[in-house]
TORKE-861476 format. One record per residue: x, y, z of N, C-alpha, C in turn. Coordinates in steps of 0.05 Angstrom, whole numbers, plus 32768, in hexadecimal, padded with zeros to 4 digits. Layout:
N
XYZXYZXYZ;...
//
This chain:
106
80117FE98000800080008000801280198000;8007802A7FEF801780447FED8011805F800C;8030806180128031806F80288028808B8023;800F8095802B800C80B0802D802080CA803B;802380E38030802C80F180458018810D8049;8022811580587FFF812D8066801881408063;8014815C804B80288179804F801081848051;801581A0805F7FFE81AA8071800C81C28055;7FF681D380467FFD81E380387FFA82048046;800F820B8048801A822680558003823E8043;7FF6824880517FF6826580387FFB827B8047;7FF8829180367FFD82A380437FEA82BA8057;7FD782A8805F7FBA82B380757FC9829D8085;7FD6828B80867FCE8271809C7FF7827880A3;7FFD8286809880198285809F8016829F80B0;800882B180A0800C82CF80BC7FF782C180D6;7FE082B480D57FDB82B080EF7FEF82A380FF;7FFE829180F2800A828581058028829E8114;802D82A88109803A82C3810A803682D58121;801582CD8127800A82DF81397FFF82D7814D;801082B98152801382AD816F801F82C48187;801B82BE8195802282CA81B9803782BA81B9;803B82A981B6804A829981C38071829881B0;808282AF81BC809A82AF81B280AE829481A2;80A7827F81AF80B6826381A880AD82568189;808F825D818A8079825181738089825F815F;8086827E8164808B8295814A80AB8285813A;80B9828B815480D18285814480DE826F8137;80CD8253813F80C78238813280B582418118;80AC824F81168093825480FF80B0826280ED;80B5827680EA80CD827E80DE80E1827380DA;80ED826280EC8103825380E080FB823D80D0;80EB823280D280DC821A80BE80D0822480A6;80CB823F80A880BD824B808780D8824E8074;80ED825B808781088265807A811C82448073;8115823580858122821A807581138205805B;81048210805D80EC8203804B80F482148032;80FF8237803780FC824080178118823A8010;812982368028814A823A801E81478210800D;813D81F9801A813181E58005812F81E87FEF;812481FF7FE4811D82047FC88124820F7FBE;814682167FC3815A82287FC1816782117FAC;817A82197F8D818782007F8181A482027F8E;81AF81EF7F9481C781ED7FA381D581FA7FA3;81DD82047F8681F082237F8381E482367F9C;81CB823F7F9D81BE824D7FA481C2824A7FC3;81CB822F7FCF81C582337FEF81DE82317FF0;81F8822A7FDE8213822C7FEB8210824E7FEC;820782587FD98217827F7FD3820982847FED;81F2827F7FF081DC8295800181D582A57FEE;81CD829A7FD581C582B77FBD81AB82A57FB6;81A282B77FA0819182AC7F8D819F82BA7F6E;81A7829F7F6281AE82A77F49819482A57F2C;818182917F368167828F7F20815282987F31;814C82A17F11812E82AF7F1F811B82A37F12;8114828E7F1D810082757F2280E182767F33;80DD82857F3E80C782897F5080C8827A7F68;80E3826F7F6D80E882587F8680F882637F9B;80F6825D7FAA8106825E7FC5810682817FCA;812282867FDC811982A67FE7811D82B67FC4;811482D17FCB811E82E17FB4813E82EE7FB2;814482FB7FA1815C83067FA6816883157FBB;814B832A7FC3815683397FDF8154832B7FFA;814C83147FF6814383068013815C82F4801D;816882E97FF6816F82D27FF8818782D3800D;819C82E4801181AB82DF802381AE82DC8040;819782EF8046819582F68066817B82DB8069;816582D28054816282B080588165829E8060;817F8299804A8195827F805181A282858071;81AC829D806F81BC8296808A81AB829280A1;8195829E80A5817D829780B68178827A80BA;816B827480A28162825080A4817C824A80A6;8194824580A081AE823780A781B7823380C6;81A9824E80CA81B0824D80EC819C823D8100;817F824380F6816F823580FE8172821980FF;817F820C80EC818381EA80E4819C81EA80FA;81AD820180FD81C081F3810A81B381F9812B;81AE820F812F81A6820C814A8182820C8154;817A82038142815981FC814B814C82168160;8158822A8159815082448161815A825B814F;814C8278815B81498286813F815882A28164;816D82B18159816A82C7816B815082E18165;815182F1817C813983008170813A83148167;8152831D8161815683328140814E8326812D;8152830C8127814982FC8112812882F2810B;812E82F88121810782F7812280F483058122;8105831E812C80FA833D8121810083448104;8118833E80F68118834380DD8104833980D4;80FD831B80D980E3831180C580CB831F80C7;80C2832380D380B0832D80EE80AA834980DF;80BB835980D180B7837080C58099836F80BA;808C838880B58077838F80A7807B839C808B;8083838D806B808883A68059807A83AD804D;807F83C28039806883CD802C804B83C08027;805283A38020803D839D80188022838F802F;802E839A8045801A83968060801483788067;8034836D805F8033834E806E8052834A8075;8056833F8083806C83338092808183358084;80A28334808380B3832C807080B1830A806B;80AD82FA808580AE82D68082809182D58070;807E82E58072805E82DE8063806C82E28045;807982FF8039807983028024808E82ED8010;80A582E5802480AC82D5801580A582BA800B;809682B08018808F82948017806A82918000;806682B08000804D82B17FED805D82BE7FCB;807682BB7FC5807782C07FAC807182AC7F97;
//
């Protein structure tokens, strides 16, 4: 019998709620798992540089891509996010959603 698997699809209403937990530990588990999930879909060139050399509609964009990678890299290594880093995401930009919301809805 064929093994099912259950991916819970992220969007970007169900990603800012979760964003807008109380609870400090959740937030920064929510962010470091969105930022390793886009640096995944990074092509290998792309996660040795910390760049984005194609512009594919995948993984972070060009302005994200570096300060990204090093984020989720740190996250994988230390299963915590400091909280500069979590205020960077945490930003509100122009477009009146999160910097972790906007990247993960391109």
């Amino acid at each position: 019998m064929a093994r099912t698997t259950h991916t819970k699809l992220v969007t970007r209403e169900s990603l800012a709620a979760m964003l807008a937990n109380e609870n400090p530990a959740y937030v920064q588990m929510v962010i470091g798992r969105a930022l390793c999930r886009l640096l995944e879909r990074q092509t290998q060139s792309e996660q040795s540089s910390n760049a984005t050399d194609e512009d594919n509609g995948v993984g972070f964009t060009g302005a994200d891509a570096h300060s990204g990678s090093l984020t989720a890299k740190y996250f994988m290594k230390h299963k915590r996010l400091e909280d500069w880093q979590v205020a960077r995401w945490m930003k509100i930009g122009a477009n009146g959603f999160h910097a972790c919301v906007s990247i993960t809805s391109s």
